[in-house]
N, C-alpha and C positions, 0 to 999 in steps of 0.2 A: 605769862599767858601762853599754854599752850598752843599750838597750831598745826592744822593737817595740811600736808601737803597740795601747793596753791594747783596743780592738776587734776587730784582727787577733786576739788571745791569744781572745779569747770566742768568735770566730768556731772557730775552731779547737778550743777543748774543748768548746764548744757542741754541735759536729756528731760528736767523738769522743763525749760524752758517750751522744746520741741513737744513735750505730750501735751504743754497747754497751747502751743498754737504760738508761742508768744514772740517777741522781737530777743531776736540772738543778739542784738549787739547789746543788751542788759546783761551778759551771761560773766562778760569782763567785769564790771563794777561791782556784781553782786561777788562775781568768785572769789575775786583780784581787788580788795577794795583800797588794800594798800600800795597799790599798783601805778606811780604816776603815768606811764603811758604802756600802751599793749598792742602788738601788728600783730598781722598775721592769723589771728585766732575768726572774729565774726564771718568775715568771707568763708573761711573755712568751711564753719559750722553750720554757714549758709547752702553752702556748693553738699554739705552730707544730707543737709536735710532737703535737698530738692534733687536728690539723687536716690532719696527713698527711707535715709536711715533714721530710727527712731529713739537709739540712743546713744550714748559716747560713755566709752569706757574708759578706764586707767590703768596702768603699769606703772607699777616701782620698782625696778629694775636696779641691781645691787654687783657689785663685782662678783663673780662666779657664780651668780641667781639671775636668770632671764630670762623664767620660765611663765611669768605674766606677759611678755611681750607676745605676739604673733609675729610667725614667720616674715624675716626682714635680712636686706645682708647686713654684711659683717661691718660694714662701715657705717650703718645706720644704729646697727645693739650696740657700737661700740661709742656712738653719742650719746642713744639714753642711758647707758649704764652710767656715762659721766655725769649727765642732767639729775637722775635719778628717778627720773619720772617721765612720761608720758601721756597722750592721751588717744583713744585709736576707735577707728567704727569695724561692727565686726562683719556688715553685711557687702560694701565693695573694697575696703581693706584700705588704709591708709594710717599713717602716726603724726601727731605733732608731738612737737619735742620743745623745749620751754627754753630759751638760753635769755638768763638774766644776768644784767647790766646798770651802772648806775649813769647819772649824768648831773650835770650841777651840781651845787654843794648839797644835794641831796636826795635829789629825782633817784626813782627806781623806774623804772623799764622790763617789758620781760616781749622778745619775739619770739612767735610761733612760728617754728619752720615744719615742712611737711616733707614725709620721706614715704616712698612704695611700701605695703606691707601686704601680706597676704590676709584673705579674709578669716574669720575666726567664727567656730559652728556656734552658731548661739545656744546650742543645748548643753551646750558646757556651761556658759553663763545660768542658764536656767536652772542647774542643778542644785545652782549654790545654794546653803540655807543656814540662814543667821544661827539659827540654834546650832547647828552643830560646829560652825564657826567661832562661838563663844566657849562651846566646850571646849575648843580645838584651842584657842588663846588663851583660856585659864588652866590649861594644862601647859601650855607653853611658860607662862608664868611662875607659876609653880615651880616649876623643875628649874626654871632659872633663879630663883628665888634659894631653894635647895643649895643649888648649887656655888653662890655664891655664898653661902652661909659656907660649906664648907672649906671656899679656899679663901675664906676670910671679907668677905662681902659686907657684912651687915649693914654698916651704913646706906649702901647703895639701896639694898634689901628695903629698910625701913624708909628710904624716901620714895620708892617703889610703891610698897604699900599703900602710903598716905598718899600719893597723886592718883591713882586708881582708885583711892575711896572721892579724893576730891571731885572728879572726873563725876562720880556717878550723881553727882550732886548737879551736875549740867554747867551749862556755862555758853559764849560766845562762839559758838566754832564754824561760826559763817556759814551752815549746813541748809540747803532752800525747806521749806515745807513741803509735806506731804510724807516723807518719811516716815516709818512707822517706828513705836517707842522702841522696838528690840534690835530693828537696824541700828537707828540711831546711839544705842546703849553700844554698842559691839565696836562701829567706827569710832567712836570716842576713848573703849577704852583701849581698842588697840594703836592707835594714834599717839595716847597717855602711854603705853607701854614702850614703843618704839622710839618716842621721845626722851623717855626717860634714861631707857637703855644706852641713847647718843650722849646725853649727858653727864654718865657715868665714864663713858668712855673717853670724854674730855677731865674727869677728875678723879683718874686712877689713884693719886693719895702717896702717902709713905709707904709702899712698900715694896719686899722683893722683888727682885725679875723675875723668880720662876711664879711669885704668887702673880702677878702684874699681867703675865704672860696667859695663866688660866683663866684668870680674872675678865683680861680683855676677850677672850676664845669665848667665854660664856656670853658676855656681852655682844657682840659681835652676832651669835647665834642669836640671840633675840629679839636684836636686830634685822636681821632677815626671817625671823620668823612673824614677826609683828607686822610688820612691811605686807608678808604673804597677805595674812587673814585683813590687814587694812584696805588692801586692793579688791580682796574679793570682796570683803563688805560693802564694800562701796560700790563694786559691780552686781553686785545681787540688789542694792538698792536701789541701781539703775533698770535692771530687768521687770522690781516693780515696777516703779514711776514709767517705763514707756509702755506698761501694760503686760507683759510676755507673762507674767506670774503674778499671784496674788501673795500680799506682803504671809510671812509665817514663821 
């Protein structure tokens, strides 16, 4: 079973939560449902929305990409890059950052800590648009696709394909309602593609180092490119849901 990043998910019922008015401390169980305990998150998102803010975003922040983040120091990018994720408001600027932990023979844990960030123009957010975000992710596809065909991919290539068809067939992906079909289509398959692309990356196979080496470079890029269009999708579908723009 695939699965999107457990921040993307809070970001997202987060800011559904807050346009309906509703109780944040839902926003953990619905996001985080395999979550056995969670600090740090409700007060948070409590403390944004009685200070004005209408929706909460995400960052998937990568080793040498941390260009989804908002201005933060060095010692703050250098924990989300480790987390890989975040979550951030863009109107008086702050980040939670997710550090998870297990306990008992099975408990899972994840605490939100919060670090200064600078605000972020919402009309960046508002620019975003699914359509050409999906253009922008099947071209990234594509060319990764290509491109491991040529330094001997295919395998990867062909499980690539079929999870991206699977994907559009829908499925579980903890996403709240209200989303609209072409949001919805875009996080999913870019979710499916950056998932897939880690996958591969753990099952490089028999072959050369210099093939192994291209092999991983291409993945790796699609990786961070998937990452990109993930984060914005998900924050353009946030810009819906708290109203700033109409779904398109």
């Amino acid at each position: 079973m695939l699965e999107l990043p457990g921040s993307l998910r809070v970001a997202l019922w987060a800011t559904s939560v807050l346009a309906a008015g509703g109780d944040l401390s839902q926003v953990a169980p619905r996001a985080l449902p395999d979550v056995d305990h969670v600090s740090g998150l409700a007060d948070r998102l409590a403390l944004w929305r009685d200070l004005g803010e209408a929706a909460v975003l995400v960052a998937l922040p990568g080793p040498g990409d941390v260009a989804g983040l908002p201005q933060t120091d060095a010692q703050t990018r250098d924990v989300a890059v480790e987390a890989g994720e975040a979550v951030f408001v863009p109107g008086i600027g702050g980040l939670l950052i997710p550090e998870h932990s297990t306990f008992g023979s099975s408990g899972r844990r994840v605490d939100w800590h919060h670090h200064d960030a600078s605000p972020v123009p919402v009309h960046r957010v508002e620019a975003l648009s699914h359509r050409q975000l999906e253009r922008r992710l099947l071209e990234v596809v594509t060319t990764a696709q290509r491109d491991l065909e040529d330094v001997g991919g295919h395998p990867f290539a062909d499980s690539l394909a079929r999870e991206l068809a699977d994907s559009r067939l829908g499925g579980a992906w903890g996403l709240p309602d209200g989303i609209d079909d072409r949001a919805y289509r875009v996080i999913t398959l870019a979710g499916t593609a950056a998932t897939a692309a880690r996958l591969g990356l753990e099952h490089v196979g028999a072959t050369g180092a210099r093939t192994a080496a291209e092999r991983e470079g291409v993945l790796r890029g699609l990786v961070r490119s998937a990452d990109g269009v993930l984060a914005d999708a998900a924050n353009a579908a946030c810009a819906q849901l708290a109203g700033w723009v109409p779904a398109r």
